[in-house]
N, C-alpha and C positions, 0 to 999 in steps of 0.2 A: 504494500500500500504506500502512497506518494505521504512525505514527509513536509509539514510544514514549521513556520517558526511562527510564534504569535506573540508581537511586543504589546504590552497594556498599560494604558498610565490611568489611574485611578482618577475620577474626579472628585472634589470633595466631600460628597458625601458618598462616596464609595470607600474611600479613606476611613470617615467614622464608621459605617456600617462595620467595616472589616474588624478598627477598633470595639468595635462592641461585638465582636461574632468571628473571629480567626478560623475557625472552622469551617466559614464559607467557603475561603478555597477550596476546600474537599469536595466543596457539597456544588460548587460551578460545576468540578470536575467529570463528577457525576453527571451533571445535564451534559456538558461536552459530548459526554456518551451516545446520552439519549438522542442528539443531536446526529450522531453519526461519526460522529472522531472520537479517538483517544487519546490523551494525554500520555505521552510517554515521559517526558521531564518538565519539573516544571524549577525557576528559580527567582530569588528575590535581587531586587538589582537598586543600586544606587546610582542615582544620575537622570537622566532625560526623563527613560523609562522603569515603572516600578517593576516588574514579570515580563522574566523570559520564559515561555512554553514553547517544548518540542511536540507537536502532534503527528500524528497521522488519520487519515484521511484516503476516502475514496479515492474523490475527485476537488478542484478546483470550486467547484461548486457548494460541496457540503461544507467547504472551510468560508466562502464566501456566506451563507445560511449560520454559520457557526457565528463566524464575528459578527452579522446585524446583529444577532438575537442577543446575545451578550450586551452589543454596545448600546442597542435598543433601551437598557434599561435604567441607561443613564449614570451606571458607578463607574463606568470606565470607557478610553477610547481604544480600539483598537488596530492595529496594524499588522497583516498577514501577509507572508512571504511563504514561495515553495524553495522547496531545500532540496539541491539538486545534486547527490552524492559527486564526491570529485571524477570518480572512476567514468563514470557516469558523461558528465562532460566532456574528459578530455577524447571519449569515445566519440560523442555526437558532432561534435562542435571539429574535430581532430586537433585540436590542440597538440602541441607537444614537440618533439625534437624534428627538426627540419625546417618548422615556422618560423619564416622573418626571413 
């Protein structure tokens, strides 16, 4: 299944919510599911953005349906990228020794 990345920065009242309820993340996590993705990693971040999630995913589409639904609800914005293993790339793309 395709790999993607999901950055989230909280809005503020995603922030208290969290503060009052740390267990949410779990409990996203969980709908993430329900949703059609899984969470394979998830982590806390300092800086721009609060959470880096590693998911996976069908398709393009169920991560697209994943992040409205989330940011829909107003505690957080989201931003989703696909994660294109290296191998992977340098196959498609042909990158690699001889180029240039």
């Amino acid at each position: 299944m395709p790999t993607y990345v999901l950055l989230a920065t909280l809005s503020p009242q995603g922030a208290y919510n969290l503060s009052l309820a740390p267990e949410r993340l779990i409990e996203v996590n969980r709908e993430v599911e329900a949703l059609g993705g899984r969470v394979l990693r998830q982590w806390g971040l300092i800086g721009q953005f609060d959470f880096l999630s590693i998911l996976e995913a069908p398709d393009s589409e169920a991560v697209s349906r994943i992040s409205a639904e989330l940011s829909a609800r107003g505690s957080s914005h989201i931003e989703a990228y696909t994660a294109i293993p290296v191998e992977e790339l340098i196959a498609e793309t042909g990158f690699g020794p001889g180029i240039g």
